[in-house]
Structure formats: C-alpha cells, structure tokens
C-alpha positions as CSV (number, residue, x, y, z in Angstrom):
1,X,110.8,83.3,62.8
2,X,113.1,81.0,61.6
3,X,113.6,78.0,63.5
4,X,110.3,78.3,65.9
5,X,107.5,75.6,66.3
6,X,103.9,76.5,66.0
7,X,102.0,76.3,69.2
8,X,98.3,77.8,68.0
9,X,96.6,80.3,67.7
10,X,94.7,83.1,70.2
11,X,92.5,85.9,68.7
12,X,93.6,84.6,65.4
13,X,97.1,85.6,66.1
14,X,99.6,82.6,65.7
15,X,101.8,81.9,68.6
16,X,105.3,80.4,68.4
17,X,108.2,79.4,70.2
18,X,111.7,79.2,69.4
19,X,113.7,75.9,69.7
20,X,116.4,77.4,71.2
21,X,113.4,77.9,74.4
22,X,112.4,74.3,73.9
23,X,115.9,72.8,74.6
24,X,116.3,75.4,77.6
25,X,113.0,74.4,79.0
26,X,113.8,70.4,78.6
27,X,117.8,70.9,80.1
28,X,115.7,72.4,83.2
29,X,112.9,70.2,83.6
30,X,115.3,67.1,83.7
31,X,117.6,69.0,86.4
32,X,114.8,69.7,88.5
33,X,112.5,65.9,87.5
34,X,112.4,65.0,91.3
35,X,110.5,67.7,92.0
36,X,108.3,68.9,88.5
37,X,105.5,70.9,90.5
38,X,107.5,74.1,91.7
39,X,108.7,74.2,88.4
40,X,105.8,73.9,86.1
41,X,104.5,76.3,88.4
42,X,106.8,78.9,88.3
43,X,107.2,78.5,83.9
44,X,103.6,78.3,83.0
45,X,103.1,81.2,85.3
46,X,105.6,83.2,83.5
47,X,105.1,82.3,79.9
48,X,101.5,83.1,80.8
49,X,102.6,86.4,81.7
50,X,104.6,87.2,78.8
51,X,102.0,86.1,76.6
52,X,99.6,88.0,77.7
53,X,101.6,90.7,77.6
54,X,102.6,89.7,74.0
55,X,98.8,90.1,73.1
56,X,98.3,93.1,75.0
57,X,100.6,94.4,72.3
58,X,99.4,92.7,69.5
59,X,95.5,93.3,70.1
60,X,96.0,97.1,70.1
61,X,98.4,97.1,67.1
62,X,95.7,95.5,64.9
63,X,93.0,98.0,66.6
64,X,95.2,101.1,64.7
65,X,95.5,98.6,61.6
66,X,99.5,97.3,62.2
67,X,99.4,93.7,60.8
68,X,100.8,91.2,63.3
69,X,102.7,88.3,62.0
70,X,102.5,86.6,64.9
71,X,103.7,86.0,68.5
72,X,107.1,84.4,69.4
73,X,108.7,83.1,72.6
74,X,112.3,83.1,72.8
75,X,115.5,83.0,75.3
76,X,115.2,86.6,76.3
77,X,111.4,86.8,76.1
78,X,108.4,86.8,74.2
79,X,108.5,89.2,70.6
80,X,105.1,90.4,68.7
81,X,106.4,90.7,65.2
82,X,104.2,93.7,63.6
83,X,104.3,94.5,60.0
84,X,104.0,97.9,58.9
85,X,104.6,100.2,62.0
86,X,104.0,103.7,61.1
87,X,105.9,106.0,62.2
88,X,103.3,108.0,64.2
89,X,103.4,108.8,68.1
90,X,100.2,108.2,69.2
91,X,100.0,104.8,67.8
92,X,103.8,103.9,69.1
93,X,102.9,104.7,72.1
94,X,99.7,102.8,72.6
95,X,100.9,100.0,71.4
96,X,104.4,100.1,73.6
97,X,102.1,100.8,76.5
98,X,99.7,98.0,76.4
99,X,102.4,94.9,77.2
100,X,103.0,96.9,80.8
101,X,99.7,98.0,81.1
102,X,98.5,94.0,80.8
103,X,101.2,93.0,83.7
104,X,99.8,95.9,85.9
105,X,96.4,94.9,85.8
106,X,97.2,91.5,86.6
107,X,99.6,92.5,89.1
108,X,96.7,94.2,90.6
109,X,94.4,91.4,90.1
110,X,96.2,89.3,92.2
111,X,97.4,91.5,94.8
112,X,93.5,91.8,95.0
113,X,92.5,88.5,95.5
114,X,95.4,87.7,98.1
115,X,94.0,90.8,100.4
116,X,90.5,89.9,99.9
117,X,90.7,85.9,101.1
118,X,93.3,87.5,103.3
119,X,90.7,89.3,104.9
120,X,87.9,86.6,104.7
121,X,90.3,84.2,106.5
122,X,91.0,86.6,109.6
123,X,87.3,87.1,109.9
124,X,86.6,83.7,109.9
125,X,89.1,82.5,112.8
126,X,91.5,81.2,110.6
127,X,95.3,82.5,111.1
128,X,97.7,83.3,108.1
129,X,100.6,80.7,107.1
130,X,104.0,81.6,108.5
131,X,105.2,81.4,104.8
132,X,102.7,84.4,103.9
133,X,103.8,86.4,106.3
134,X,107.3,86.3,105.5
135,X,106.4,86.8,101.8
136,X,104.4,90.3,102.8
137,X,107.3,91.5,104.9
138,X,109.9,90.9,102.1
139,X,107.7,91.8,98.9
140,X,110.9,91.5,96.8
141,X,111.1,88.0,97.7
142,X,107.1,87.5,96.7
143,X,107.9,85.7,92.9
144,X,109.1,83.2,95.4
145,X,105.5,82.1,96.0
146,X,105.4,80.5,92.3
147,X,107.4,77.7,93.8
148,X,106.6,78.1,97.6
149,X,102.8,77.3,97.0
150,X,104.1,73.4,97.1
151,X,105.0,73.2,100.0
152,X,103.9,71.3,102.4
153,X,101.2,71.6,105.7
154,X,99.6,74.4,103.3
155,X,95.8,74.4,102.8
156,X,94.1,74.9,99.6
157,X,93.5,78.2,100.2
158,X,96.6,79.2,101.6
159,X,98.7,77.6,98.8
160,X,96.5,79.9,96.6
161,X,97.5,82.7,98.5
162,X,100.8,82.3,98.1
163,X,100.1,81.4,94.7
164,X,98.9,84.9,94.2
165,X,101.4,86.7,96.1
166,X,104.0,85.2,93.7
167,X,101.6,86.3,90.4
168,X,101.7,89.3,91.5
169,X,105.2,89.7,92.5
170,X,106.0,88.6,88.6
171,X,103.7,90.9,86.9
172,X,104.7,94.0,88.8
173,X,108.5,92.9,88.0
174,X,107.7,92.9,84.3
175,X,105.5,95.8,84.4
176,X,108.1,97.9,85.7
177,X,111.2,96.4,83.9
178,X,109.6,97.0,80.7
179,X,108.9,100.4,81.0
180,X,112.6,101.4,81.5
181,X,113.4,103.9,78.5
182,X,115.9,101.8,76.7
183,X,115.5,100.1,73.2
184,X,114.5,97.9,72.3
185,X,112.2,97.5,76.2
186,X,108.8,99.3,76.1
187,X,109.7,102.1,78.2
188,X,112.1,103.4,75.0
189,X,109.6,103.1,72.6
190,X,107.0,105.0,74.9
191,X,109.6,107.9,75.4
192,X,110.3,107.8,71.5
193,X,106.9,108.2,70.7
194,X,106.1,111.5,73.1
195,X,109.4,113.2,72.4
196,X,108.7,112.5,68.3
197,X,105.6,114.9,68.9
198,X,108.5,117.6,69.4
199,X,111.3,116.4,67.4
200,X,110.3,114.3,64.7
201,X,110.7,110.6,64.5
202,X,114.0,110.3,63.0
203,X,115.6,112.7,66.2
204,X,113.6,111.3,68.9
205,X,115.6,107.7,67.8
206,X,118.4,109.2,68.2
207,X,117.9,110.7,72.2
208,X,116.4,107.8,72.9
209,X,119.4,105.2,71.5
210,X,121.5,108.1,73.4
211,X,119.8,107.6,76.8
212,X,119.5,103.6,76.1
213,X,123.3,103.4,76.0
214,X,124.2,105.8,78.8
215,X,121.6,103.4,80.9
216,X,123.2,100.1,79.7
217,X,126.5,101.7,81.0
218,X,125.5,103.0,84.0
219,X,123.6,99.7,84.7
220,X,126.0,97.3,83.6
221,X,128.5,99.2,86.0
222,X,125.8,98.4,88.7
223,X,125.5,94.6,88.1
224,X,129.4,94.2,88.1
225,X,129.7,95.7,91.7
226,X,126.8,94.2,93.4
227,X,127.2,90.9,91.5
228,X,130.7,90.3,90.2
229,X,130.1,86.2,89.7
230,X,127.5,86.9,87.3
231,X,129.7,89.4,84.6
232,X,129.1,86.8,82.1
233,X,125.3,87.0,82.2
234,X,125.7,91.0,82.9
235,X,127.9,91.6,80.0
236,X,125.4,89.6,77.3
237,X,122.4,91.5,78.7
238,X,124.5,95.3,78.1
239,X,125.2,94.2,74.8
240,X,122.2,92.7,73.9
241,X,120.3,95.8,74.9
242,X,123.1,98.5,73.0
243,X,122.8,96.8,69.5
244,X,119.3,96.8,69.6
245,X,119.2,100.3,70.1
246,X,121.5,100.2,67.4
247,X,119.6,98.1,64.9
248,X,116.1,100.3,65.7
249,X,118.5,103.1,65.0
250,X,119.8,102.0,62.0
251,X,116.4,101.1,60.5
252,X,114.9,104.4,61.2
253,X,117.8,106.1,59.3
254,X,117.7,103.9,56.3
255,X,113.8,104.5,56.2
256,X,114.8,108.2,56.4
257,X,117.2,107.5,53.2
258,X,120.3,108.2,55.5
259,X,123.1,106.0,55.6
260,X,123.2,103.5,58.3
261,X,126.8,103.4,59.5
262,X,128.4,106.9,60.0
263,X,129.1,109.2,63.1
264,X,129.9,106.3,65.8
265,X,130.2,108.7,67.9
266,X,126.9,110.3,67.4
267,X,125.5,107.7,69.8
268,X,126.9,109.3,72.6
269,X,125.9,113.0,71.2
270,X,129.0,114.2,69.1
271,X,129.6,113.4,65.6
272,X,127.9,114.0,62.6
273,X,126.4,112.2,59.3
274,X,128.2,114.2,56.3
275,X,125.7,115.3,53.3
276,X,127.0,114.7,49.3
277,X,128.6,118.6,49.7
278,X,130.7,117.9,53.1
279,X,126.9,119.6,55.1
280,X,125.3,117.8,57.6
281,X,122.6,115.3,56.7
282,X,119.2,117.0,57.4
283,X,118.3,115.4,61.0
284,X,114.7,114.5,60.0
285,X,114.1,114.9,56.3
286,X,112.4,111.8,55.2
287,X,112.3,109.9,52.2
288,X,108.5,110.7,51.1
289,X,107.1,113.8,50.1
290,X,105.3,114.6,53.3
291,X,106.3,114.6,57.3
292,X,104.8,111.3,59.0
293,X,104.4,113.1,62.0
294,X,102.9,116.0,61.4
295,X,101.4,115.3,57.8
296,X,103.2,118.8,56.3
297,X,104.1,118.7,53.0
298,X,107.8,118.7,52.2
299,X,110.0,118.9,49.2
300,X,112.0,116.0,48.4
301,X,115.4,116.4,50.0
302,X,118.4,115.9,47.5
303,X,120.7,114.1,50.1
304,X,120.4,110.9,49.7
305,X,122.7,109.1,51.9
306,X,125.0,106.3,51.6
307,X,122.5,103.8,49.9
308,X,122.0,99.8,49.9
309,X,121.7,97.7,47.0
310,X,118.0,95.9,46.3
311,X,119.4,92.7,48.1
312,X,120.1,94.6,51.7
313,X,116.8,96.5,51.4
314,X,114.8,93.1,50.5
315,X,116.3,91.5,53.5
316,X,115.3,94.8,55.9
317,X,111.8,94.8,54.5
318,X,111.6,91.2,55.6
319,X,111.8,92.3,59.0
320,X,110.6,95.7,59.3
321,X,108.1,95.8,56.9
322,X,107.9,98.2,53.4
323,X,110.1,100.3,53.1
324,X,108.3,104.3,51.7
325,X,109.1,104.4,48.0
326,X,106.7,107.1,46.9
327,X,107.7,108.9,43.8
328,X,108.0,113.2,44.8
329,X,104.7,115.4,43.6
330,X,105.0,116.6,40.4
331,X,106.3,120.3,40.0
C-alpha cells in the first residue's frame, strides 16, 4: 500500500502499517505521556487482535492457493491484501470466516483463563477484587480491563484477571462486529458466498450491496438518536461502509464485462443495466466461457457493457488482481 512502513514479517507474510496510523498512534501517546501503561496496554492488545485476525485470513487464503500481498494496518483497521480471489463460495467463505473465527477463540481463551484462576482463587481463600466484580456484572464495560489492570492495590494475579476480562471483552467485540452482513465487513462476504451457491456470484453482490446499504441506513439512523454529538464520526463510518459496497460492487460487474456505473437505483432494488438492443444486461453472464460457480459451460454472451480503456483496467488489476481474458471455445 502506498504510503505504509514495513514492520516484518510472520509466516512469511509481510506486515505493514500505514503512516496515517503512525501519526494517530504518536498524537495519542503524547496526550496520554503521564500515564503510558493503560495505553500501551489497551493498543498492543488491540493491534494484536486485529493481527491475528489479519492472519487468520491470510493463512487460509494461501491454504486454497489466493496469494497474499501482505498485511496492512490502517485508521479503520487492519486489511489482508489477496491477489487473485476466485470467485468461488466455498473458498470466500472460509476465508471471510477465519478473521471472526480467530477473535472467538481468543475470546474464549480468555474468558477461560479468567474463570479458571477465578476459581483457584476462591478455593484458595483468596477473595475477588471489587474492580472484577464490577467488570462481570457489566460485561459491556469488560474492554475496560485493558486499562483497569493498572490500577493500583491490584495483585499480580488479579491485574491478570482483569487483564483477561478486558481480552476477552475486545475479541468477542470484533468477532461479532465483523460478522455483520455488510461490505466490505466479514459478515457480507460470508452471506455473499452462501447465497452465490443459489444465485451466482455476480447476483449474490448485488443482495448483499442491497442489504449493506439498507443496514448502514438503518444504523446510521441509530447512532444519530442515541448519540447526536458524535454525527461527525457516525456519518464517515455510513459512508465509508456504502462506497465500499459500492466499489466491491463495481468490481464484480466489470469482471462480469458489465458496465460499472448504470442503474443507481438498482442498489436499492429498482432499476436496471440496459443491454446494446435497449434488453436488460444478463444478471450473471460472465466474461469467460464457463460459470465460476458451478463450472457449466456457457456461450460467450454478446453484451458487452459499457467498457474501460487499458489504462482503467491496469489500474483495477492492480488492486483486485487479473482481470479473466480468456478467448471463447472455438465453434
């Protein structure tokens, strides 16, 4: 990605972080410098998390053979850049699965170990901190552990506790957040993939861009009312989320040799992408000779769409990969 630093590499796989990240994390650090613990605390915990979620991803896309450029942290999260993504359900959905499937686990890890020394510590005589107790009566407020295991009059023991209640409490959120069904989060692309095993790749995109932008409405309605001093921050997240839907959108039409910026309105489930004769563009006729999905063989459709020149595609292929250029089979 342009403009990222190089951290290393893990399992071969190079890790990166954008500077935009760097400056945030240095503007934060100096605003919080009286007190640095809490705060490395509650960062290194949650880049850890991403990460590993990030090679959650990453690992299973190279076990199905996707090529992974590499793994980048960012403002609004970690990316794993993949090269190559067929358009095939099972291996979409796999891959999509594994980031919240990571954060699970390790939500589950740690609500583990916090019940287990829980338990050893009762045995033993010893009574719980005040500070877990309120954490376990308000699990929503259990991320707060990151920071609360600092404080002082705790034990080793107990600040580990809290330590884990927080871990937990920050993998579970990203678990679960990821697997809302909205593009470009994890939960879209796992919806994508099992409703392409019924209609095709090129549809499925389209009911799941539908559903992401309903959501981001209905949500973005949500944040406004329950917290009106934050539109700013509500407002960038809906429209963040609703042109990324757009963009996967637009590069599944364009690998589908349909034109990338008719029917507006189609998003929302009118409207319609006009063929060369004034018909309908055929919903999930791709380029190639034969159906990705189901591996049927198909005659070359003779609508071809609005086209790009060489320049656009060379800059889409960057990003996303080859684009299919077979030639047809040979009457």
């Amino acid at each position: 990605m342009f403009g990222s630093l190089p951290l290393g590499r893990i399992a071969g796989i190079a890790v990166r972080v954008h500077w935009t990240l760097v400056a945030l994390f240095v503007w934060i650090g100096y605003a919080w410098r009286d007190a640095p613990g809490p705060l490395l605390t509650l960062l290194g915990s949650l880049l850890v998390a991403v990460l590993l979620h990030e090679l959650g991803h990453a690992l299973v896309a190279r076990r199905f053979g996707v090529q992974v450029v590499d793994i980048t942290f960012g403002i609004l999260g970690g990316s794993a850049n993949l090269l190559g993504m067929p358009d095939r359900p099972r291996v979409e959905g796999w891959i999509a699965a594994a980031g919240p499937l990571v954060n699970l686990a390790l939500s589950g890890l740690a609500l583990g170990f916090y019940l287990v020394s829980a338990s050893w510590a009762r045995r033993s005589g010893a009574p719980l901190s005040d500070l877990e107790l309120g954490l376990v009566a308000q699990p929503s407020l259990a991320m707060d552990g990151l920071q609360l295991a600092w404080a002082p009059g705790l034990s080793v023991l107990e600040s580990a506790r809290v330590f884990a209640l927080g871990f937990w409490g920050i993998n579970l959120y990203l678990g679960l957040f990821n697997l809302v069904p909205a593009f470009p989060l994890d939960g879209g692309r796992i919806l994508r993939a099992l409703v392409a095993t019924r209609q095709g790749w090129l549809r499925a995109t389209e009911t799941v861009v539908r559903l992401s932008r309903w959501l981001v409405l209905i949500g973005l309605m949500v944040l406004l009312v329950r917290s009106p001093g934050m539109w700013c921050v509500s407002v960038a997240l809906a429209a963040f989320v609703w042109f990324q839907g757009a963009r996967e959108l637009l590069v599944v039409r364009m690998r589908y040799g349909q034109g990338p910026l008719f029917a507006f309105g189609r998003g929302f489930g009118f409207g319609a992408a006009p063929g060369p004769q004034g018909q309908d563009a055929p919903a999930d006729e791709p380029v190639e000779e034969a159906d990705p999905v189901r591996g049927q063989a198909r005659r070359p459709s003779a609508w071809s769409g609005e086209g790009q020149g060489p320049d656009w595609i060379a800059r889409l292929e960057r990003y996303r990969g080859p684009l299919r250029r077979e030639d047809p089979p040979q009457e």
